[in-house]
VMD Tcl script that draws the C-alpha trace (Angstrom):
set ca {
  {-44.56 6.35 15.13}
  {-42.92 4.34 17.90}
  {-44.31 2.03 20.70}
  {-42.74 1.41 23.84}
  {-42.70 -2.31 24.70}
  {-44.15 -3.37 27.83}
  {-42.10 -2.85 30.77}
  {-40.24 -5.42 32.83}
  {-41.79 -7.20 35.57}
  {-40.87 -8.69 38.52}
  {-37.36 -7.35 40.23}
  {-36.50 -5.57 36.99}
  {-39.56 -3.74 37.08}
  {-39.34 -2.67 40.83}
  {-35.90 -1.19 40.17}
  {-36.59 0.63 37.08}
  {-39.52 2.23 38.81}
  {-37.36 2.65 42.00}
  {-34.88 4.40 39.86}
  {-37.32 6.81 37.76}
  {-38.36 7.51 41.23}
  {-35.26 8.79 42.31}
  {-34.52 10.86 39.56}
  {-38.16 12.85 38.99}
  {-37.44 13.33 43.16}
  {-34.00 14.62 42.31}
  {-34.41 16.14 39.02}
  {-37.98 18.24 39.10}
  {-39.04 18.20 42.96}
  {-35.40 19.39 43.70}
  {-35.20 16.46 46.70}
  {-32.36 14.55 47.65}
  {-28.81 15.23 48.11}
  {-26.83 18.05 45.67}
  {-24.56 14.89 45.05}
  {-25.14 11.36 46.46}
  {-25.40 8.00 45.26}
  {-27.61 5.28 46.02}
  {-26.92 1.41 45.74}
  {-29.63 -1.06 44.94}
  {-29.19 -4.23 46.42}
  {-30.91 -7.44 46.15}
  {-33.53 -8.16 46.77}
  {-34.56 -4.83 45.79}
  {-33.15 -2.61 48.98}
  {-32.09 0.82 47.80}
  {-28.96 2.30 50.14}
  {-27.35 5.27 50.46}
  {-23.63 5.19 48.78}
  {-20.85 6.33 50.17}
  {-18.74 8.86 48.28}
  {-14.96 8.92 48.65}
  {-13.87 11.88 47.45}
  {-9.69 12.29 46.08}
  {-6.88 13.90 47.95}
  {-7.30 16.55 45.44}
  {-10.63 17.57 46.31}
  {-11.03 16.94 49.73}
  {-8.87 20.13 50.33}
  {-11.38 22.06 48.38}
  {-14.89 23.64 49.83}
  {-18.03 22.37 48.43}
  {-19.58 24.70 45.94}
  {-22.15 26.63 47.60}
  {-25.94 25.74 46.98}
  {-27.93 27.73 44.05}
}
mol new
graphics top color blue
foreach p $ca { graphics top sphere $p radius 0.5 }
foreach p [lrange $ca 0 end-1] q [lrange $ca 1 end] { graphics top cylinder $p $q radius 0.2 }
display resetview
């Protein structure tokens, strides 16, 4: 059987959370964007990323929601 180690502390520990935050919100609440991005910046400031999308696929439609 295998233990998990203690988890990080200090900065380390506030992003990890931050980030396992983000996805359960994403993932099994169904919040967020469809597609986004989010930047974490120091000290520990999560931001919204902006996404540039290619000549290609900026002609297309986004795929409609489920």
């Amino acid at each position: 059987m295998r233990h998990l180690g203690s988890p990080p502390d200090g900065a380390l520990g506030v992003a990890v959370g931050t980030l396992g935050a983000l996805v359960f919100q994403r993932l099994r609440l169904g919040l967020g964007p469809a597609l986004g991005g989010r930047w974490l910046v120091a000290p520990g400031t999560v931001e919204e990323m902006e996404l540039r999308r290619c000549s290609r696929c900026a002609g297309r439609e986004p795929p409609a929601e489920p």
